[in-house]
C-alpha positions in Angstrom: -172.0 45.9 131.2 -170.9 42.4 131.5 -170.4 39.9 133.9 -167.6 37.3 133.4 -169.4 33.8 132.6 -169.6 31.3 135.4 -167.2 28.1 135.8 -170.4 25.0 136.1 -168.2 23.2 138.5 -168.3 25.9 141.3 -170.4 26.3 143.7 -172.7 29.7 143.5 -171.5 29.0 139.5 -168.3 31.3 139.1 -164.6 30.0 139.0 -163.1 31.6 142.3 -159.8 32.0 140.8 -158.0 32.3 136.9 -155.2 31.3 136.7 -153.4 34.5 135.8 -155.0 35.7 138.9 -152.8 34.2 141.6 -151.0 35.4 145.0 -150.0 39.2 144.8 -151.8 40.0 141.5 -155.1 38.5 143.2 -154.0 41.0 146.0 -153.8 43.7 144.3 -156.8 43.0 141.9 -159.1 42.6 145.5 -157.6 45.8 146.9 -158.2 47.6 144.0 -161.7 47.0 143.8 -162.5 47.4 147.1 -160.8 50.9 147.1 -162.5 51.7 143.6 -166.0 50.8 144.8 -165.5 52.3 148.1 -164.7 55.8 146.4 -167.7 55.1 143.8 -169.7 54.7 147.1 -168.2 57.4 148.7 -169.0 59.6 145.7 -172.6 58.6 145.1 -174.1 58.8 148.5 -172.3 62.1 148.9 -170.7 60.4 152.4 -167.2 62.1 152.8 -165.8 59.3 154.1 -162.4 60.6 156.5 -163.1 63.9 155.2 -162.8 63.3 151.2 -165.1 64.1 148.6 -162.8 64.8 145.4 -164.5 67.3 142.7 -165.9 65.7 139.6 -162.6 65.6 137.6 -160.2 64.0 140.2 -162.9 61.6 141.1 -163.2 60.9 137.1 -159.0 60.2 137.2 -158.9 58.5 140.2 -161.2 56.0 139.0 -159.8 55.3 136.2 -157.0 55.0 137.7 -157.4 52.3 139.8 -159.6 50.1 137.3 -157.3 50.7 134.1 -154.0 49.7 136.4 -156.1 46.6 137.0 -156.9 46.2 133.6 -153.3 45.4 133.1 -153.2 42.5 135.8 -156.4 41.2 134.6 -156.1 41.2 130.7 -152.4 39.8 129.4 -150.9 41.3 126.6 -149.9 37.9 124.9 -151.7 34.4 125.0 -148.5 33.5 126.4 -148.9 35.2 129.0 -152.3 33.4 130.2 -151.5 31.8 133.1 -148.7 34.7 134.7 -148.3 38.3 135.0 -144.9 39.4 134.0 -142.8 42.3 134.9 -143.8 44.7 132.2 -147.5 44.3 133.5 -146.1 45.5 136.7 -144.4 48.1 134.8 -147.4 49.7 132.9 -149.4 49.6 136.7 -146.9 51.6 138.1 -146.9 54.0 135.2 -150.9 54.1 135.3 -150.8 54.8 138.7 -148.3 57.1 138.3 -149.9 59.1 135.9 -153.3 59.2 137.0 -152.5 59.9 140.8 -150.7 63.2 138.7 -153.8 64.2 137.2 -155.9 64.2 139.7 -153.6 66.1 141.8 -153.6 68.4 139.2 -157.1 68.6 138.1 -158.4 72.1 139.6 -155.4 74.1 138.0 -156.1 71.9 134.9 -159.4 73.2 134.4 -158.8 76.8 136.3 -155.9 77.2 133.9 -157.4 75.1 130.2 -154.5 72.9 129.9 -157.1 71.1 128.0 -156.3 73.4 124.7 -152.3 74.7 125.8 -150.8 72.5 128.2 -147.1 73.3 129.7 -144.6 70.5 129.1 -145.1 68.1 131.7 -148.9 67.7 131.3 -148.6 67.5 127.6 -146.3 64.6 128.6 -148.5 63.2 130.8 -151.6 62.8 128.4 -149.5 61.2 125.9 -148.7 58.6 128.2 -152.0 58.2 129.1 -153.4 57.9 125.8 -150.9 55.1 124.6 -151.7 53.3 128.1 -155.5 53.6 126.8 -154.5 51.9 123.6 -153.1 49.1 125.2 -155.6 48.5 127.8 -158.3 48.7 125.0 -156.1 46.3 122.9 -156.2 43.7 125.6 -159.8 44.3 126.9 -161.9 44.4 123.5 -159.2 42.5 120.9 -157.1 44.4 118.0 -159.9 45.1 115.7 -161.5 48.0 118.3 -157.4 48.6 119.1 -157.0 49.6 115.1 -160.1 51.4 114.9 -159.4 53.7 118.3 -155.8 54.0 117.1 -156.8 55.1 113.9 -159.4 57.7 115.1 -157.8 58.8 117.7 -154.5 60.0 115.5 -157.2 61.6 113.9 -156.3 65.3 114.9 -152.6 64.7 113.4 -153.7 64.6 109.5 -156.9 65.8 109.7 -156.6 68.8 107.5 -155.3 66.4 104.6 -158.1 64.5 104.0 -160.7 65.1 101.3 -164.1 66.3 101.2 -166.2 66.4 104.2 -163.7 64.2 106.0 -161.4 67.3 106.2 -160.9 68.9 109.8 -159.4 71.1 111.6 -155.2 69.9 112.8 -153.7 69.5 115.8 -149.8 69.0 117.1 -149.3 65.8 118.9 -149.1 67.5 122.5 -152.6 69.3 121.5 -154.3 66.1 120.3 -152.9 64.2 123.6 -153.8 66.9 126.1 -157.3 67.3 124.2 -157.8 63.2 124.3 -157.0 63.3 128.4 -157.6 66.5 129.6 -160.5 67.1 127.6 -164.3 67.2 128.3 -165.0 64.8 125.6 -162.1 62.6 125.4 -161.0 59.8 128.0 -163.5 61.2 130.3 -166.3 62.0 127.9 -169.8 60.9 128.6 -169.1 57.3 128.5 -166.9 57.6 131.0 -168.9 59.6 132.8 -171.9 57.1 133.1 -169.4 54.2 134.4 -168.4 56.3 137.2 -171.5 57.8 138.3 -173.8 55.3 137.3 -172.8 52.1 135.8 -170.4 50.6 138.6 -173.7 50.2 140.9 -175.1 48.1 138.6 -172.0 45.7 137.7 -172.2 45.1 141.4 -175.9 44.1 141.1 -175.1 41.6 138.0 -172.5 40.1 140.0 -174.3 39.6 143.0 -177.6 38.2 141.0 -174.8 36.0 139.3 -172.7 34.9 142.4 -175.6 34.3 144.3 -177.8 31.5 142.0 -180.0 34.1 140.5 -180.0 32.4 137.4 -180.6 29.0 138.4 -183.7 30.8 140.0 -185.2 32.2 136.9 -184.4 28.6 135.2 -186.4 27.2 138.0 -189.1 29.7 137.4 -189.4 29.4 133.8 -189.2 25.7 134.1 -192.0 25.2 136.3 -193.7 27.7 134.5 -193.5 26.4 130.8 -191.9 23.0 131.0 -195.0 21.1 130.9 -196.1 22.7 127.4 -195.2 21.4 124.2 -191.5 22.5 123.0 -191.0 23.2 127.0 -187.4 23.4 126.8 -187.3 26.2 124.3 -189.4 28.8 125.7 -188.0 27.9 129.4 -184.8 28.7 127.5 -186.6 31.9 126.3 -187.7 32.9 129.2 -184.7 32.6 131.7 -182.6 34.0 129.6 -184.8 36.9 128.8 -184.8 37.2 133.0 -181.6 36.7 133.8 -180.3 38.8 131.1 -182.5 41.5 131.5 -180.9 41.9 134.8 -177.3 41.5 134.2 -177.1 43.0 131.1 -174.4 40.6 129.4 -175.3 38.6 126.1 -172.1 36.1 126.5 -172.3 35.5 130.3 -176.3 34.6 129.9 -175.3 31.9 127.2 -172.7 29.9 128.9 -174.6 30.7 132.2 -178.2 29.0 131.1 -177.2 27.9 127.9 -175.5 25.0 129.5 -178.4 23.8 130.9 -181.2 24.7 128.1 -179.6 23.8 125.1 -178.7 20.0 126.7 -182.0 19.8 127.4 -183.9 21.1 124.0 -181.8 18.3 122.3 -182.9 15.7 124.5 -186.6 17.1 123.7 -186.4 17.0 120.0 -184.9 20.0 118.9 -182.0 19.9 116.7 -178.3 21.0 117.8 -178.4 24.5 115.5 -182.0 25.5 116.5 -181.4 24.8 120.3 -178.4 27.5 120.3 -179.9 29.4 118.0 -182.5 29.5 120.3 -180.4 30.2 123.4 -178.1 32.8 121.6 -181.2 34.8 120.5 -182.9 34.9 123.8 -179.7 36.2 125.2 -178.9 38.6 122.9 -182.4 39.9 123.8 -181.9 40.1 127.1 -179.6 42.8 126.7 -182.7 44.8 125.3 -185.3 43.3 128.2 -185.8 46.4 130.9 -185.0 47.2 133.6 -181.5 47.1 133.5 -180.6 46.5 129.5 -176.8 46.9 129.8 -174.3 49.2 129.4 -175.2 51.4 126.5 -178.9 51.9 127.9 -177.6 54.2 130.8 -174.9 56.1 127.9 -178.2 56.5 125.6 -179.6 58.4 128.5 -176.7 60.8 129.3 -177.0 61.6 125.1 -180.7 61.9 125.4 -180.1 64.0 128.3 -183.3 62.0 129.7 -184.0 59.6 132.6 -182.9 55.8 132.7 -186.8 55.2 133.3 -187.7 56.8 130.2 -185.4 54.6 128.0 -186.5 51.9 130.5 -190.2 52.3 129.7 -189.8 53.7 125.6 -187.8 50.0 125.5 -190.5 48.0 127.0 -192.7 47.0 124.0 -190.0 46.5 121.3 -188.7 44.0 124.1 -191.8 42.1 124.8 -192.5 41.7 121.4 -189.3 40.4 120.2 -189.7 37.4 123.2 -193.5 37.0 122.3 -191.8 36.1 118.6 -189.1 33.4 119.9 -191.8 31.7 122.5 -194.3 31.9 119.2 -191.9 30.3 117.0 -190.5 27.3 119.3 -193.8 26.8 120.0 -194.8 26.6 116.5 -191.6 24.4 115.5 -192.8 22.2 118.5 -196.4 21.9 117.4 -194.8 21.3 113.5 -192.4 18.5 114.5 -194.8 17.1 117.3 -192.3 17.7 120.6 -193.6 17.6 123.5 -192.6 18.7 127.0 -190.5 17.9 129.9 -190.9 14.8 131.8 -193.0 15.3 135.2 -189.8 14.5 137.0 -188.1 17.3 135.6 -190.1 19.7 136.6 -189.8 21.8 139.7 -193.2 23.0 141.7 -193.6 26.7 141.6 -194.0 27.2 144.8 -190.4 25.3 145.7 -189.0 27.8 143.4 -190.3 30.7 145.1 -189.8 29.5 148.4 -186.1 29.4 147.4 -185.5 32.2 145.7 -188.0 34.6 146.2 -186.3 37.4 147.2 -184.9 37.5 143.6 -188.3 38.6 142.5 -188.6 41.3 145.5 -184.9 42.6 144.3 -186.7 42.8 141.1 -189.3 44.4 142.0 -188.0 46.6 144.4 -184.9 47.9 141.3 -187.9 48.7 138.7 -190.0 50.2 141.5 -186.6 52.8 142.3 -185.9 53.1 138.3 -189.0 54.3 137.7 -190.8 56.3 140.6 -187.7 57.5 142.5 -184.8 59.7 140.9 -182.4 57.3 143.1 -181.1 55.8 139.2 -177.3 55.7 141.3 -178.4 54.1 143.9 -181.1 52.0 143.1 -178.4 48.7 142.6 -176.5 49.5 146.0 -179.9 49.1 147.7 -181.4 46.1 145.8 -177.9 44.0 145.7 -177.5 44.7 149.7 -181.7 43.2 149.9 -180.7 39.9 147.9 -177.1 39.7 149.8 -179.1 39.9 153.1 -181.1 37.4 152.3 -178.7 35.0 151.3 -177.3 35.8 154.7 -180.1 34.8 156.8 -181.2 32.1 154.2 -178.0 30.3 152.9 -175.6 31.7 155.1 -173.7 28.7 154.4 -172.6 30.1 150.7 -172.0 33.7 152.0 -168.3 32.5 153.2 -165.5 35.5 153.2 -163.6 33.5 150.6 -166.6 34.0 148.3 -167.2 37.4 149.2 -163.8 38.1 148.6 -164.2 36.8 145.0 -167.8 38.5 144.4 -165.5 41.9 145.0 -162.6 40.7 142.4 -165.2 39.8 140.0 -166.7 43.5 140.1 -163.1 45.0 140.2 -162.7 42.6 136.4 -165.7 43.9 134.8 -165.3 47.6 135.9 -161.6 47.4 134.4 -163.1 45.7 131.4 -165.5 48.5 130.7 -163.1 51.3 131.9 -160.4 49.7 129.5 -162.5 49.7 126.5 -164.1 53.2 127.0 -161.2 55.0 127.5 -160.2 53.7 124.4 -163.7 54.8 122.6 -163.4 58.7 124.0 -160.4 58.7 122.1 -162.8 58.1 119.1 -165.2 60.6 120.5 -162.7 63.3 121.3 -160.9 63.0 118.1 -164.2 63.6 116.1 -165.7 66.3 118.1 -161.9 68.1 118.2 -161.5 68.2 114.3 -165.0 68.3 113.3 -165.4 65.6 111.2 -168.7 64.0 113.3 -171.1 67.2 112.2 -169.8 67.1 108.9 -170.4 63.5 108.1 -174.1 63.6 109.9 -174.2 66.6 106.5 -172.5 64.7 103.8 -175.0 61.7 104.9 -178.3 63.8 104.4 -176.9 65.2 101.3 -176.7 61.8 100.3 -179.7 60.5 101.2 -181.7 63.7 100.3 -185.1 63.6 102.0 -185.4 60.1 101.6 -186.3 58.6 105.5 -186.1 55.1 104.3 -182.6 55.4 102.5 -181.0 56.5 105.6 -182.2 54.3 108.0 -180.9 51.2 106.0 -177.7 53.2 105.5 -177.9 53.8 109.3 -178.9 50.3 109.8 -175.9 48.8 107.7 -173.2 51.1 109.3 -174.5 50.2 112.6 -173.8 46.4 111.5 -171.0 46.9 110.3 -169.5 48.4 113.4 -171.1 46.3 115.7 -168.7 43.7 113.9 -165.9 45.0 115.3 -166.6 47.3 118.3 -168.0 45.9 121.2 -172.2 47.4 121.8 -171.0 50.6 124.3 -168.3 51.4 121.8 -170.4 50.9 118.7 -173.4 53.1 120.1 -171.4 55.8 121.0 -169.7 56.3 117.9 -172.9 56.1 116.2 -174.6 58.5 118.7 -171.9 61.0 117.3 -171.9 60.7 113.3 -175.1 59.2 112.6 -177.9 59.9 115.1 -178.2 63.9 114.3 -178.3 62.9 111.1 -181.1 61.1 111.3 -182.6 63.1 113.8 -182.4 66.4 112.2 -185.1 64.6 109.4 -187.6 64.8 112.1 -187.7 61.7 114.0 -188.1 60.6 117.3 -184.1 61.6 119.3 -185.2 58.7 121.6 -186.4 56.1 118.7 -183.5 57.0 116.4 -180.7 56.1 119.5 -182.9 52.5 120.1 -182.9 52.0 116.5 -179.2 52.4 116.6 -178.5 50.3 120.0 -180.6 47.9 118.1 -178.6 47.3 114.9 -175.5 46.9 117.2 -176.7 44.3 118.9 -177.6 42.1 115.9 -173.7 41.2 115.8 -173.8 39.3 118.0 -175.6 36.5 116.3 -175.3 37.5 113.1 -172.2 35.9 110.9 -169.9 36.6 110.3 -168.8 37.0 113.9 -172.0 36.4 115.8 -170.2 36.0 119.2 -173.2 34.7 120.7 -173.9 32.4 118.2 -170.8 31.0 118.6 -170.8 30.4 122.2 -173.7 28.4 122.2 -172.8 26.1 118.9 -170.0 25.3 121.4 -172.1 24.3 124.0 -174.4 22.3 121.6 -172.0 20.6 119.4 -173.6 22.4 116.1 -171.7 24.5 113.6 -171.6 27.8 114.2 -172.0 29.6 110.9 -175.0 27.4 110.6 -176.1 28.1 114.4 -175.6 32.2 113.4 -177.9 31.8 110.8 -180.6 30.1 111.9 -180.6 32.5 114.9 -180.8 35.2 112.2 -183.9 33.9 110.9 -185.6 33.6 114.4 -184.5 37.0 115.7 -186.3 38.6 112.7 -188.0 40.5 114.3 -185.7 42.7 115.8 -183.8 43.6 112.1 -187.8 44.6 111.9 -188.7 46.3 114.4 -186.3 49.0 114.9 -187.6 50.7 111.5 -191.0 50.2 112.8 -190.6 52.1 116.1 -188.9 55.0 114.2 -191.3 55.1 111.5 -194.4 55.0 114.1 -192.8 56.3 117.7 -196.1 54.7 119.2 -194.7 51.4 118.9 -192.1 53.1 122.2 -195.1 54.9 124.0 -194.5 58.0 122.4 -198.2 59.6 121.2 -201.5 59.7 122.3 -203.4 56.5 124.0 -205.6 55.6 120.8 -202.0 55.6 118.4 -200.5 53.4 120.9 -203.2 50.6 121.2 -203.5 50.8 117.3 -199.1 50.4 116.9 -198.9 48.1 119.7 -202.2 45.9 118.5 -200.8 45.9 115.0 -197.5 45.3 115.6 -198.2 42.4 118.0 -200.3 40.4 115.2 -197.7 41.3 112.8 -195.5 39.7 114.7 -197.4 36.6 115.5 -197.9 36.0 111.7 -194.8 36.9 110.9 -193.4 33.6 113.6 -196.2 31.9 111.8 -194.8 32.4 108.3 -190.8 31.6 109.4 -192.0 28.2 111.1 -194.8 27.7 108.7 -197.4 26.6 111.2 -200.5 28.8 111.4 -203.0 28.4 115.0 -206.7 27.2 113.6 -204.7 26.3 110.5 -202.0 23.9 111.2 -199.0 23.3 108.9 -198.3 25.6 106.1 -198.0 25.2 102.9 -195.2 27.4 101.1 -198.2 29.6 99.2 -200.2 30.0 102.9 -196.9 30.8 104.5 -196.2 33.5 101.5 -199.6 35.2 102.2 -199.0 35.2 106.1 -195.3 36.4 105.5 -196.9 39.2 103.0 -200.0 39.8 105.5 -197.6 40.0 108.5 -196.1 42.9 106.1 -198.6 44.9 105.5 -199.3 45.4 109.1 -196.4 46.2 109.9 -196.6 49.9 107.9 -198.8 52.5 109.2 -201.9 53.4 107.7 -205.3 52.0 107.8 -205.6 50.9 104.8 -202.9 48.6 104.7 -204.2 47.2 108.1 -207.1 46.5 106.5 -205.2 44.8 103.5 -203.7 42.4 106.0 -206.8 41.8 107.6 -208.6 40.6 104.5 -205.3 38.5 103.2 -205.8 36.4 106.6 -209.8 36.4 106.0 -209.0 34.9 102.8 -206.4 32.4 104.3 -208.8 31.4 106.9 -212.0 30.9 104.9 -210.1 28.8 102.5 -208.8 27.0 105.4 -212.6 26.5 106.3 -213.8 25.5 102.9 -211.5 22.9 102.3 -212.2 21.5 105.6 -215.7 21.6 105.0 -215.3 19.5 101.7 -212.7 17.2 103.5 -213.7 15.8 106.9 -211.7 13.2 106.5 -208.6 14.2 105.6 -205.9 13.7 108.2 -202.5 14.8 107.7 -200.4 11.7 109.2 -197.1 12.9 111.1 -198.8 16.6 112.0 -199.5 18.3 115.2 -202.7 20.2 114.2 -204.2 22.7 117.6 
């Protein structure tokens, strides 16, 4: 999910208005949301509100609906087209209304009569121009690279049966492939769709609430006064509130530019230089969309695969998380202690309590979602009941921000990111419908363990690298899904984890985002720093290590998620924390009870760091003696140099 990134100059931090958004498109953007979430509403608490409660499929169409005709009004077709909406937008809102108010008229004798496989004329019609309206809104929503690859895929059914090898599948006529794409189980409404409507439109609301509302100058206040004081301050508040914020609203770009603009100003006034402080603030970001309880998007379609519980994804999640943030605060710390940075300035720091006293019914929100995820099967309505708690509050609180003007806008702002992600997954069941039609997704998952034989570790990296490689151009929802279909039986069906093999894939998606040469997130916060962003993407590589590593670890040893008896997990988790801690050790080449690093001592952490990372005992106990060995050296030559005093170094 994502929540569009705040304007700094506003108060509550969002821009009220765009400036394509003006006078009767703002109308019809604010009605349209409010119509869309009350249906979703009137759908999930089962309220019949005047008498309606549609069936699953016209419920499905109606929703999209009214989110893909907004999708028009809020995404322009042209950059010229930036700052007005022009007739032809108009046109193509009418048409999707048009259109969609048909099928879900229509959707009973749809399914009574499988117009899904033979479709009369006007249907067929219908679902074509649906699918081409699907192209375009997944043109402007997620940029012609996913356009070209949903295009592409989705006239898959036309000239399937004249392509080679295991790409060969079965053919369809044009009206077939159209009415299979729309009217179809696992086209447009396949189960990405699905999950928007039934469960992911709750917890856009609760992003943009947390976001309207100050939530994330909160969690910077919190991770201020908690950290600030300590050496390299900046960073790990950096770390922190973005690992907060972002674990709650689930958007990688929207967390930069929303904390990034105040952490990376102030880890270059501390010291750190303008590449490491966004690569910094890009990294904890793109974390936070791997930080429980809400993750994002693609967490909630991993479950519907899984055919499991958001809490179990929550929970298997939890570790890999917490490790990859225990790297980042290691490793600004270590750069701190390295370079000799200190903290924050007393002046600059908030007291705790203040904070609390503020904001504290963030933290009972927080508290109260996880406590819903996890011990109540209310997964749909869990967000409806926690954003209503924090909007309260602001209410009796701050009832000067919680102005109808602003409320008004906190609805248009749900109504653009529903039509964002209803834009771009319409376009992705096209994908997903066109592979599952012809065929082609269960023969490639064959042709890739042909390929790979028995070998485990030759198909993750080939997993790994297509996952990259996607990730590059398809947004993380649309990425994962695709992958869910080719590549995850095919790495399932060697006997691994279902649950670690779709985390290892999420995973790999997500590393676009600061990886070059795209690294979105990267990007962004070069932008806000002033660095270069190629340079920014790698030097965020190199401190998000550890999640290119992890991913194979968890599959490898399903522990490492909680899955296995209570003496495996302790043994993954206690490995794989130290690994980790050496392996931050070895990148920033600064070692506690040690100090600075030299390039042979940072070799034998990196290689020690290694070796706990695979599982077996005996090469635990290789790493073990490796760091005895470091350490006692460390010892002897202190013992024969007392004096010796490295000038310029931060030693613990």
């Amino acid at each position: 999910m994502s929540v569009s990134p705040p304007h700094p100059t506003m108060p509550w931090g969002w821009k009220r208005r765009d400036e394509r958004l003006g006078g009767l498109a703002y109308l019809v953007v604010l009605a349209v949301s409010l119509l869309g979430l009350a249906l979703v509403v009137n759908q999930t608490f089962r309220l019949s509100l005047f008498g309606f409660l549609p069936i699953s499929t016209q419920y499905y169409y109606l929703l999209i609906t009214l989110f893909m005709a907004a999708a028009f009004l809020i995404f322009p077709a042209r950059a010229a087209d930036a700052k007005r909406v022009p007739l032809y937008d108009w046109a193509l809102v009418l048409l999707t209304f048009g259109c969609g108010l048909y099928l879900a008229v229509e959707a009973e004798t749809m399914i009574s009569q499988g117009w899904d496989i033979l479709a009369p004329q006007g249907p067929a019609i219908v679902s074509g121009l649906v699918t081409l309206l699907a192209l375009e809104a997944v043109r402007r929503a997620g940029g012609m690279p996913l356009f070209l690859i949903c295009a592409v895929f989705g006239a898959y059914p036309l000239y399937a049966d004249h392509m080679p090898g295991f790409l060969w599948g079965m053919s369809f006529s044009l009206a077939e492939t159209a009415s299979a794409h729309v009217m179809g189980a696992e086209g447009v409404l396949g189960i990405p769709m699905r999950v928007v409507a039934d469960l992911l439109v709750g917890f856009i609301v609760f992003g943009v609430v947390l976001s309207c509302t100050g939530g994330g100058e909160f969690f910077m206040g919190f991770a201020t006064a908690l950290m600030g004081r300590t050496r390299g301050g900046p960073a790990k508040v950096a770390i922190i509130s973005s690992g907060l914020f972002g674990s709650l609203s689930g958007s990688v770009i929207s967390n930069v530019v929303t904390t990034g603009t105040i952490t990376i100003p102030t880890m270059r006034r501390c010291g750190y230089p303008p590449a490491y402080a966004a690569a910094v603030e890009a990294s904890a970001s793109t974390g936070g969309a791997l930080m429980p309880p809400v993750m994002g998007a693609v967490a909630f379609i991993m479950a519907s695969f899984l055919n499991t519980s958001y809490s179990t994804i929550m929970v298997a999640a939890a570790v890999p998380a917490a490790l990859f943030y225990g790297a980042l605060v290691l490793q600004a710390d270590a750069y701190a202690a390295r370079n000799g940075l200190k903290g924050l300035a007393e002046k600059d720091i908030p007291a705790l309590g203040a904070v609390l006293r503020k904001g504290w019914y963030y933290g009972i929100g927080l508290f109260a979602l996880i406590y819903l995820l996890v011990f109540t099967s209310q997964e749909s309505r869990a967000p409806y009941y926690v954003s209503l708690i924090i909007l309260a509050c602001v209410a009796l609180f701050d009832r000067a921000q919680l102005t109808l003007p602003r409320l008004l806008d906190l609805l248009v702002e749900v109504g653009k990111n529903v039509a964002h992600l209803v834009a771009i997954l319409a376009g992705v069941g096209l994908i997903v419908g066109a592979l599952s039609t012809t065929g082609v997704g269960n023969a490639f998952s064959r042709e890739l363990i042909q390929y790979a034989g028995t070998s485990v570790p030759l198909l993750l990296i080939l997993g790994a690298l297509t996952s990259f490689v996607l990730g590059m151009g398809m947004t993380v929802s649309a990425c994962y899904v695709f992958l869910a279909i080719v590549l995850a039986p095919a790495l399932t069906q060697l006997d691994l984890s279902p649950l670690a093999v779709h985390l290892f894939i999420l995973y790999w998606g997500m590393l676009s985002y600061i990886t070059p040469p795209v690294a979105i997130a990267a990007v962004a916060a070069a932008h806000i720093a002033g660095a270069k962003p190629l340079k920014t993407g790698f030097m965020a590589v190199r401190l998000a290590l550890t999640v290119f590593v992890l991913p194979f670890i968890f599959v490898v040893n399903p522990a490492l998620i909680l899955q296995g008896s209570l003496p495996e997990i302790l043994v993954a988790v206690t490995t794989t924390s130290i690994a980790v801690w050496l392996l931050s050790a070895g990148f920033e080449r600064y070692l506690y009870g040690v100090g600075p690093l030299k390039q042979w001592q940072a070799v034998l952490v990196l290689a020690a760091a290694g070796t706990l990372m695979l599982p077996g005992h005996q090469t635990d106990l290789l790493g073990v003696l490796i760091m005895g060995a470091l350490y006692g050296h460390h010892a002897l030559t202190k013992r024969h140099a007392p004096h010796t005093l490295e000038t310029g170094k931060t030693h613990d």
